[in-house]
N, C-alpha and C positions, 0 to 999 in steps of 0.2 A: 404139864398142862398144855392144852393147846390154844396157838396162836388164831383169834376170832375175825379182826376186822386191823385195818389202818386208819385213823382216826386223823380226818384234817379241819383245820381251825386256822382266821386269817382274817384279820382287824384289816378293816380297808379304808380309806379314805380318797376324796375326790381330786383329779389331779390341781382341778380351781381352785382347793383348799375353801369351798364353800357347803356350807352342809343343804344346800338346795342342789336336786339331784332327779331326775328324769326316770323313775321306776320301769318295768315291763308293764303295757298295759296289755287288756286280754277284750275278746268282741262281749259286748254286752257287759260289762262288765267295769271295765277302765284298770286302775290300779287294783292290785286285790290286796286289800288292806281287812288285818285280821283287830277286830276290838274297837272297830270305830264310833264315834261320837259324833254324831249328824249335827249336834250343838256347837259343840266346838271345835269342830271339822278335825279332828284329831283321832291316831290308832297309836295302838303299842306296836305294833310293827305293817311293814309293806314287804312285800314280796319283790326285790330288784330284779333278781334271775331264777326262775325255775330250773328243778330239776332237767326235764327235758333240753329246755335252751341251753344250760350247760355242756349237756352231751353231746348236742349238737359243735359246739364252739371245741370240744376235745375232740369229735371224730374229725375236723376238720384240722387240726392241729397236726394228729397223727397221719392221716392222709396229706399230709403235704412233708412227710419223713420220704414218702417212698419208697418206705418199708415194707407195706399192707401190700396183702394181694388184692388181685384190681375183679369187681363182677361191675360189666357195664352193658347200657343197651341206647343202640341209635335207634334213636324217634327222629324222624326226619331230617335234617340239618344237622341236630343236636344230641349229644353222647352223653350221660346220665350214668355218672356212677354212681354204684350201691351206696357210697358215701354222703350224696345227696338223696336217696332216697328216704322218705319217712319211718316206712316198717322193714328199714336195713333188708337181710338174704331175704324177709316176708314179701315184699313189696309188692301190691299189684302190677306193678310195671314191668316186674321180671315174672310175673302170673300172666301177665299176658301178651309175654314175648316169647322170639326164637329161639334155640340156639342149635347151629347147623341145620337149620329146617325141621326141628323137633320142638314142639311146646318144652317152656322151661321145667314144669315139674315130671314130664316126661324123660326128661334127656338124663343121664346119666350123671353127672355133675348136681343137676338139680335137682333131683331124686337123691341122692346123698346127702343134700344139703337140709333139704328138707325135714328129712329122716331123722336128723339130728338129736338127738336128748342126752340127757343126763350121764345117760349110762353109753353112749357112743358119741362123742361129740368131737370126732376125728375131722370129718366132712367142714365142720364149722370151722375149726382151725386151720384148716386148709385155704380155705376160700374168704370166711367171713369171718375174722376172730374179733371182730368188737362187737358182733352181734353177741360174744358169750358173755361179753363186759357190759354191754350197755342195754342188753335184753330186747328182744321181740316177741310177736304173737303170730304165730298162721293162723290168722283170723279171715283171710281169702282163699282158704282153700279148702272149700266149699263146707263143710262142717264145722262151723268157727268153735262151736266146742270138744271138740276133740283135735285140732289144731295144735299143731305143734308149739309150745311155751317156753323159751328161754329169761327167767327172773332178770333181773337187773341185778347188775355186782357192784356197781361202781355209782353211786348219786352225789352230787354237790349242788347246791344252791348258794343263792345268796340274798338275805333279808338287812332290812333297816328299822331301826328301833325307837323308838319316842317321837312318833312322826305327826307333823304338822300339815296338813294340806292344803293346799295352793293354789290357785287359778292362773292358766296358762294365758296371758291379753296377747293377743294381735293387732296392729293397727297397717292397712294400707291406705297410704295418702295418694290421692290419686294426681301426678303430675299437669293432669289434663284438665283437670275440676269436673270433671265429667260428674255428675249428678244422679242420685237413684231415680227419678223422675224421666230421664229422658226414654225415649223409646225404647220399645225392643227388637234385636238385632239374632241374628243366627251364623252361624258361619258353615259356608259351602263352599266347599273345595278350596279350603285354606283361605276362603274371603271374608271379612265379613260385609253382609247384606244387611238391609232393615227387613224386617218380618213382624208385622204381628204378633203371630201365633210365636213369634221368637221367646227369648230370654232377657231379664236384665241384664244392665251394662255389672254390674255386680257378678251375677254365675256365667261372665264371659272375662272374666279379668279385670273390671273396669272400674273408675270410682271409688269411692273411699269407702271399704268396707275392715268393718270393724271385727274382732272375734275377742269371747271368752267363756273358754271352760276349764271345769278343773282336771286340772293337768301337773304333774310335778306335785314335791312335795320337801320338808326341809326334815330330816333326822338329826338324830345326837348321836347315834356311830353307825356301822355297816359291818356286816360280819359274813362272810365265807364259812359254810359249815360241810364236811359230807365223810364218807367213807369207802373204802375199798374191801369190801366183804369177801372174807378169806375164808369164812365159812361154809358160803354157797360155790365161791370157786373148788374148794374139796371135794363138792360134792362129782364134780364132772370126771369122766373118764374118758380115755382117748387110748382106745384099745389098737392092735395093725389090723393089716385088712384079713386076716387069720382068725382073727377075737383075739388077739392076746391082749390079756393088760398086767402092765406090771405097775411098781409106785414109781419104779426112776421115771417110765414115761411119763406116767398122771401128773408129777414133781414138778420136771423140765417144761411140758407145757402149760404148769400154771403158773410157773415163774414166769415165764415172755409174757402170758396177761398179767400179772400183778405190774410190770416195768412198763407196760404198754400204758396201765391205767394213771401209774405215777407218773412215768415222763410228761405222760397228756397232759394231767392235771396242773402239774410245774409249768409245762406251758402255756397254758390259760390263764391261767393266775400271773405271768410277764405278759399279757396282752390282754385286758381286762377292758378295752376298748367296745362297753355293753352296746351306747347308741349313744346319739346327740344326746346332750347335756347328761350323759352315764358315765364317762371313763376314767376309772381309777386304779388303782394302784394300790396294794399290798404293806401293811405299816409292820408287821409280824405276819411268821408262818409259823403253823407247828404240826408235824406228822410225827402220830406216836404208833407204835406197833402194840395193840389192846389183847391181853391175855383173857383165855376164860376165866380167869381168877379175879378178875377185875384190876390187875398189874400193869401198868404201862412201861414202853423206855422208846424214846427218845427217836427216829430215824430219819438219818441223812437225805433228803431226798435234794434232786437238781431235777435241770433240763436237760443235760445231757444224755445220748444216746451211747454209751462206752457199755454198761452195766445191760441195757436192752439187745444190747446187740450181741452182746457174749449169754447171755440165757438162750437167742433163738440159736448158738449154733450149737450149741448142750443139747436144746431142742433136737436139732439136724441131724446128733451123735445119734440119737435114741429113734429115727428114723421119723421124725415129725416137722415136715417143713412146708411155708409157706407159699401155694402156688407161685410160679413165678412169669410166667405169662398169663395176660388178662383173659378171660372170660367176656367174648363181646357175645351179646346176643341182639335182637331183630329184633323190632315190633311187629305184632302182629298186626295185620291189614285195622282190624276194629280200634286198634288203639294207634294205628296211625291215623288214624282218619278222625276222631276223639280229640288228639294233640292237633291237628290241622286245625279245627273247627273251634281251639283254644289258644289257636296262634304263635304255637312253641314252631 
Protein backbone atom coordinates (compact mmCIF):
# COMPACT_ATOMS: atom_id res chain seq x y z
CA UNK A 1 0.00 0.00 0.00
CA UNK A 2 1.09 3.35 -0.30
CA UNK A 3 2.46 5.87 1.94
CA UNK A 4 -0.57 9.09 1.79
CA UNK A 5 0.39 11.91 4.15
CA UNK A 6 2.65 12.61 7.56
CA UNK A 7 0.28 13.36 10.08
CA UNK A 8 1.45 16.05 12.97
CA UNK A 9 -0.41 16.57 16.29
CA UNK A 10 1.03 18.85 19.39
CA UNK A 11 -0.72 19.74 22.77
CA UNK A 12 0.58 23.09 23.59
CA UNK A 13 0.56 25.25 26.33
CA UNK A 14 1.33 28.84 27.29
CA UNK A 15 4.86 29.68 28.41
CA UNK A 16 2.80 31.95 31.58
CA UNK A 17 1.27 28.65 32.31
CA UNK A 18 -1.89 30.66 32.05
CA UNK A 19 -4.70 29.56 29.95
CA UNK A 20 -5.56 33.35 29.02
CA UNK A 21 -3.82 33.76 25.71
CA UNK A 22 -3.82 36.47 22.68
CA UNK A 23 -5.36 34.61 19.46
CA UNK A 24 -4.57 35.81 15.70
CA UNK A 25 -6.99 38.45 15.04
CA UNK A 26 -8.14 39.20 11.29
CA UNK A 27 -9.66 43.03 9.81
CA UNK A 28 -13.18 43.07 10.37
CA UNK A 29 -13.52 40.45 11.99
CA UNK A 30 -11.34 40.28 15.48
CA UNK A 31 -10.71 36.59 16.63
CA UNK A 32 -12.24 34.09 14.33
CA UNK A 33 -13.97 32.11 16.80
CA UNK A 34 -16.08 29.02 15.38
CA UNK A 35 -19.55 28.23 17.56
CA UNK A 36 -19.94 31.39 19.48
CA UNK A 37 -22.46 32.39 22.05
CA UNK A 38 -22.94 36.23 21.93
CA UNK A 39 -24.75 35.28 25.49
CA UNK A 40 -22.31 33.92 27.08
CA UNK A 41 -19.34 35.34 25.25
CA UNK A 42 -18.25 31.79 24.77
CA UNK A 43 -16.90 29.22 21.42
CA UNK A 44 -15.87 25.71 21.21
CA UNK A 45 -12.90 26.84 19.53
CA UNK A 46 -10.64 30.08 18.23
CA UNK A 47 -8.40 30.09 15.65
CA UNK A 48 -4.53 30.92 17.43
CA UNK A 49 -2.60 30.43 13.89
CA UNK A 50 -3.75 30.04 10.46
CA UNK A 51 -2.70 28.01 8.07
CA UNK A 52 -1.02 30.69 6.02
CA UNK A 53 0.74 32.33 9.14
CA UNK A 54 2.21 29.06 9.82
CA UNK A 55 3.73 28.86 6.41
CA UNK A 56 4.72 31.94 6.66
CA UNK A 57 6.81 31.36 10.22
CA UNK A 58 8.37 27.82 8.34
CA UNK A 59 9.56 29.67 5.05
CA UNK A 60 11.19 31.87 7.31
CA UNK A 61 12.63 29.18 9.45
CA UNK A 62 14.01 27.48 6.28
CA UNK A 63 15.31 30.64 4.61
CA UNK A 64 17.38 31.36 7.53
CA UNK A 65 19.26 27.51 6.82
CA UNK A 66 20.76 28.99 3.74
CA UNK A 67 20.02 26.20 2.15
CA UNK A 68 17.22 27.63 -0.30
CA UNK A 69 18.02 29.15 -3.46
CA UNK A 70 17.71 32.92 -3.30
CA UNK A 71 14.98 34.85 -6.25
CA UNK A 72 15.23 38.66 -5.04
CA UNK A 73 14.48 42.06 -6.25
CA UNK A 74 15.74 45.67 -5.25
CA UNK A 75 12.94 48.25 -4.96
CA UNK A 76 14.78 51.03 -4.18
CA UNK A 77 17.10 51.00 -1.04
CA UNK A 78 15.47 47.77 -0.25
CA UNK A 79 16.01 43.93 -1.42
CA UNK A 80 12.93 41.64 -1.08
CA UNK A 81 13.31 38.21 -1.18
CA UNK A 82 10.96 35.69 -2.73
CA UNK A 83 10.75 34.55 0.97
CA UNK A 84 9.13 37.58 1.94
CA UNK A 85 6.90 37.78 -0.83
CA UNK A 86 3.07 36.88 -0.61
CA UNK A 87 2.51 34.84 -3.72
CA UNK A 88 6.20 33.29 -3.39
CA UNK A 89 7.83 32.55 -7.50
CA UNK A 90 3.82 34.32 -8.41
CA UNK A 91 4.53 37.51 -6.83
CA UNK A 92 3.55 40.72 -8.59
CA UNK A 93 6.89 42.11 -7.56
CA UNK A 94 8.79 39.73 -9.61
CA UNK A 95 5.72 40.53 -12.40
CA UNK A 96 6.92 43.63 -12.34
CA UNK A 97 10.46 43.53 -12.19
CA UNK A 98 13.74 43.02 -14.26
CA UNK A 99 15.99 40.75 -14.72
CA UNK A 100 19.26 41.70 -16.83
CA UNK A 101 16.95 44.23 -18.42
CA UNK A 102 14.25 41.81 -19.54
CA UNK A 103 10.70 41.63 -17.85
CA UNK A 104 10.61 38.68 -15.25
CA UNK A 105 8.23 36.51 -17.15
CA UNK A 106 10.12 37.18 -20.21
CA UNK A 107 13.50 36.23 -19.27
CA UNK A 108 14.58 32.80 -19.28
CA UNK A 109 14.70 31.76 -15.69
CA UNK A 110 11.38 33.29 -15.29
CA UNK A 111 9.61 31.69 -18.13
CA UNK A 112 10.80 28.33 -16.66
CA UNK A 113 9.60 29.11 -13.57
CA UNK A 114 6.53 30.07 -14.41
CA UNK A 115 5.94 27.28 -16.80
CA UNK A 116 6.13 25.06 -13.87
CA UNK A 117 3.30 22.11 -13.34
CA UNK A 118 2.91 19.04 -12.38
CA UNK A 119 4.18 17.17 -14.80
CA UNK A 120 7.57 19.50 -15.18
CA UNK A 121 8.32 20.98 -12.00
CA UNK A 122 12.25 20.99 -12.62
CA UNK A 123 12.30 25.06 -12.87
CA UNK A 124 10.55 25.22 -9.34
CA UNK A 125 12.98 23.11 -7.75
CA UNK A 126 15.70 24.90 -9.02
CA UNK A 127 14.80 28.31 -8.07
CA UNK A 128 11.67 28.15 -5.71
CA UNK A 129 11.12 24.63 -4.01
CA UNK A 130 8.78 25.88 -1.16
CA UNK A 131 6.65 27.33 -3.58
CA UNK A 132 6.01 23.21 -4.36
CA UNK A 133 5.39 22.76 -0.50
CA UNK A 134 3.53 25.64 0.50
CA UNK A 135 1.72 26.30 -2.94
CA UNK A 136 0.85 29.42 -5.21
CA UNK A 137 -1.40 30.89 -7.95
CA UNK A 138 -0.36 32.85 -11.07
CA UNK A 139 -3.11 34.83 -10.48
CA UNK A 140 -1.10 38.04 -12.11
CA UNK A 141 -0.47 36.85 -15.10
CA UNK A 142 -2.80 38.30 -16.87
CA UNK A 143 -5.50 35.34 -17.29
CA UNK A 144 -5.85 34.45 -13.59
CA UNK A 145 -7.80 31.45 -14.84
CA UNK A 146 -5.64 29.70 -16.52
CA UNK A 147 -2.74 30.71 -14.42
CA UNK A 148 -0.34 28.53 -13.39
CA UNK A 149 -1.66 26.47 -9.83
CA UNK A 150 0.80 24.98 -7.44
CA UNK A 151 -1.66 23.09 -4.35
CA UNK A 152 -0.43 23.35 -1.03
CA UNK A 153 1.50 20.07 0.42
CA UNK A 154 2.34 21.13 3.64
CA UNK A 155 -0.73 22.90 6.08
CA UNK A 156 -0.46 23.28 9.99
CA UNK A 157 -2.48 25.53 12.14
CA UNK A 158 -3.18 25.86 15.35
CA UNK A 159 -6.69 26.27 17.24
CA UNK A 160 -7.87 26.57 21.14
CA UNK A 161 -10.76 24.78 22.44
CA UNK A 162 -13.42 25.61 25.20
CA UNK A 163 -12.87 29.15 24.90
CA UNK A 164 -14.09 32.04 27.08
CA UNK A 165 -13.96 35.51 25.77
CA UNK A 166 -12.38 38.37 27.35
CA UNK A 167 -12.17 42.19 27.11
CA UNK A 168 -8.66 43.61 26.60
CA UNK A 169 -8.90 47.21 29.35
CA UNK A 170 -6.35 49.88 28.92
CA UNK A 171 -5.83 52.42 31.20
CA UNK A 172 -3.38 55.66 30.56
CA UNK A 173 -3.15 57.85 33.53
CA UNK A 174 -2.08 60.96 32.48
CA UNK A 175 1.04 62.26 34.71
CA UNK A 176 0.11 65.78 33.77
CA UNK A 177 -3.62 65.76 34.77
CA UNK A 178 -4.06 67.00 31.61
CA UNK A 179 -7.99 66.82 31.06
CA UNK A 180 -10.32 66.03 28.02
CA UNK A 181 -11.80 69.42 28.15
CA UNK A 182 -8.84 71.36 27.55
CA UNK A 183 -8.21 72.77 24.07
CA UNK A 184 -7.21 71.58 21.04
CA UNK A 185 -3.78 71.26 19.87
CA UNK A 186 -2.08 69.94 16.37
CA UNK A 187 1.42 69.26 15.90
CA UNK A 188 3.64 70.95 13.30
CA UNK A 189 6.93 70.18 12.63
CA UNK A 190 7.43 67.98 15.59
CA UNK A 191 5.72 71.05 17.87
CA UNK A 192 2.97 70.96 19.43
CA UNK A 193 0.84 74.33 18.77
CA UNK A 194 -2.84 75.21 19.94
CA UNK A 195 -5.32 75.03 16.94
CA UNK A 196 -8.68 74.86 16.83
CA UNK A 197 -9.60 73.10 14.12
CA UNK A 198 -6.73 70.68 16.09
CA UNK A 199 -7.42 67.52 18.09
CA UNK A 200 -7.87 66.42 21.56
CA UNK A 201 -5.19 66.27 24.18
CA UNK A 202 -6.51 62.42 24.14
CA UNK A 203 -5.78 61.63 19.90
CA UNK A 204 -2.36 63.51 20.69
CA UNK A 205 -1.20 61.29 23.50
CA UNK A 206 -2.38 63.20 26.30
CA UNK A 207 -4.70 62.75 29.36
CA UNK A 208 -6.20 60.00 30.73
CA UNK A 209 -7.58 57.86 28.30
CA UNK A 210 -9.21 54.81 28.96
CA UNK A 211 -9.70 51.59 26.45
CA UNK A 212 -11.86 48.40 26.08
CA UNK A 213 -12.43 45.83 23.78
CA UNK A 214 -12.78 42.37 23.25
CA UNK A 215 -9.58 41.23 22.91
CA UNK A 216 -7.84 37.88 24.26
CA UNK A 217 -9.58 34.97 25.38
CA UNK A 218 -9.01 31.95 28.21
CA UNK A 219 -9.11 28.05 26.68
CA UNK A 220 -8.87 24.52 28.28
CA UNK A 221 -6.04 23.36 25.82
CA UNK A 222 -4.29 24.34 22.58
CA UNK A 223 -3.60 21.97 19.83
CA UNK A 224 -1.21 22.06 16.85
CA UNK A 225 -2.81 20.01 14.01
CA UNK A 226 -1.44 19.60 10.12
CA UNK A 227 0.13 17.44 7.53
CA UNK A 228 2.66 16.81 4.86
CA UNK A 229 0.79 15.36 1.91
CA UNK A 230 2.71 12.72 0.29
CA UNK A 231 0.17 12.27 -2.01
CA UNK A 232 0.00 15.44 -3.89
CA UNK A 233 4.05 15.55 -3.63
CA UNK A 234 3.70 12.14 -5.98
CA UNK A 235 2.20 13.65 -8.12
CA UNK A 236 5.14 16.10 -9.47
CA UNK A 237 7.74 15.25 -11.88
CA UNK A 238 11.06 16.65 -12.42
CA UNK A 239 11.97 15.54 -15.76
CA UNK A 240 16.19 16.80 -17.27
CA UNK A 241 16.20 19.49 -19.56
CA UNK A 242 15.80 16.38 -22.43
CA UNK A 243 12.16 15.32 -20.97
CA UNK A 244 13.64 12.52 -19.38
CA UNK A 245 11.83 11.35 -16.33
CA UNK A 246 12.77 8.59 -14.50
CA UNK A 247 11.36 7.52 -10.57
CA UNK A 248 15.11 7.68 -8.94
CA UNK A 249 14.85 11.37 -10.06
CA UNK A 250 11.00 12.12 -9.10
CA UNK A 251 12.11 9.88 -5.64
CA UNK A 252 15.25 12.15 -4.68
CA UNK A 253 13.53 15.23 -5.27
CA UNK A 254 10.56 14.64 -3.26
CA UNK A 255 12.55 13.48 -0.44
CA UNK A 256 14.59 17.02 -0.07
CA UNK A 257 10.70 18.45 0.04
CA UNK A 258 9.35 16.01 2.42
CA UNK A 259 12.86 16.95 4.92
CA UNK A 260 12.40 20.56 3.99
CA UNK A 261 8.83 20.44 5.13
CA UNK A 262 9.67 18.32 8.36
CA UNK A 263 12.93 20.17 9.48
CA UNK A 264 10.64 23.35 8.95
CA UNK A 265 7.84 22.28 10.82
CA UNK A 266 10.39 20.96 13.95
CA UNK A 267 11.57 24.29 13.85
CA UNK A 268 8.50 26.12 14.47
CA UNK A 269 7.15 24.21 16.86
CA UNK A 270 11.05 25.15 19.05
CA UNK A 271 9.95 28.71 18.37
CA UNK A 272 6.35 29.06 18.73
CA UNK A 273 6.92 32.67 19.87
CA UNK A 274 3.03 33.68 17.83
CA UNK A 275 2.80 37.52 19.33
CA UNK A 276 2.44 39.28 22.64
CA UNK A 277 0.72 37.49 25.11
CA UNK A 278 0.86 34.09 22.39
CA UNK A 279 4.21 32.23 23.12
CA UNK A 280 4.07 28.72 23.81
CA UNK A 281 5.58 25.81 23.87
CA UNK A 282 5.09 22.24 22.86
CA UNK A 283 3.86 19.62 25.84
CA UNK A 284 3.81 16.49 23.17
CA UNK A 285 4.58 15.91 19.63
CA UNK A 286 3.50 13.19 17.47
CA UNK A 287 4.50 12.58 13.50
CA UNK A 288 3.05 9.50 12.14
CA UNK A 289 3.73 8.39 8.65
CA UNK A 290 -0.43 7.47 7.45
CA UNK A 291 -0.93 4.53 5.13
CA UNK A 292 -3.66 4.44 2.49
CA UNK A 293 -4.77 1.59 4.60
CA UNK A 294 -5.47 3.75 7.24
CA UNK A 295 -2.24 2.18 9.23
CA UNK A 296 0.00 4.39 10.93
CA UNK A 297 3.88 4.11 12.69
CA UNK A 298 5.40 6.24 14.42
CA UNK A 299 8.38 8.85 12.82
CA UNK A 300 11.40 10.27 14.30
CA UNK A 301 11.37 13.61 13.22
CA UNK A 302 13.99 16.62 14.76
CA UNK A 303 15.43 19.97 13.74
CA UNK A 304 18.16 18.89 12.56
CA UNK A 305 19.55 19.37 9.06
CA UNK A 306 21.92 15.90 8.87
CA UNK A 307 18.88 13.72 7.00
CA UNK A 308 18.11 17.18 4.62
CA UNK A 309 21.20 17.59 3.77
CA UNK A 310 22.08 14.05 2.64
CA UNK A 311 18.66 13.74 0.45
CA UNK A 312 19.70 17.13 -1.56
CA UNK A 313 22.92 15.60 -2.43
CA UNK A 314 21.01 12.12 -3.63
CA UNK A 315 19.18 15.00 -5.29
CA UNK A 316 22.65 16.36 -6.85
CA UNK A 317 23.71 12.45 -7.89
CA UNK A 318 20.46 12.35 -10.11
CA UNK A 319 21.50 15.72 -11.70
CA UNK A 320 18.78 18.12 -9.60
CA UNK A 321 20.35 20.87 -7.69
CA UNK A 322 19.45 23.90 -6.11
CA UNK A 323 20.55 27.19 -7.70
CA UNK A 324 23.25 28.35 -6.02
CA UNK A 325 23.81 31.90 -6.87
CA UNK A 326 20.92 34.44 -6.25
CA UNK A 327 18.57 35.58 -8.73
CA UNK A 328 18.52 39.65 -8.34
CA UNK A 329 16.25 41.20 -10.50
CA UNK A 330 15.05 45.26 -10.80
CA UNK A 331 12.04 47.00 -10.34
CA UNK A 332 10.56 48.31 -12.96
CA UNK A 333 10.39 52.11 -13.16
CA UNK A 334 6.08 51.80 -12.32
CA UNK A 335 6.76 49.85 -9.31
CA UNK A 336 9.52 51.95 -8.39
CA UNK A 337 7.89 54.68 -8.29
CA UNK A 338 4.50 52.81 -6.60
CA UNK A 339 7.14 51.69 -3.64
CA UNK A 340 8.43 55.50 -3.37
CA UNK A 341 5.03 56.89 -3.20
CA UNK A 342 4.47 54.02 -0.18
CA UNK A 343 7.65 54.90 1.42
CA UNK A 344 9.54 51.51 1.12
Amino acid sequence: MTNVAISIKASLDSISESNHIYPATFADVGHNLVGYNKQSETASAVQVDSVGSFANRLELELSGLELLPEIRTRVGDRVISIHEMPHRAYDAILRDSTLDGTPWRQSEIGNAVLCSDINNATALYTYAPLTLLLGGWDSHGGDAGSGAKIARSVACEIWGYDVQTTKHCTQRIDPLSITSDSEKHSVVDSILVPDEKGKKPSELGHGDVPGSEQKGVFVKNIELSGAVSLARLSRYHFPTDDGEVTDERDTAAREVLIQLALVGIARVMDRLDLRSGCELYTTNREFSLINANGTRKSVDVTRSTDQLLATIETAKAHGLEFATEPVTLIAGPALESLAAKGGI
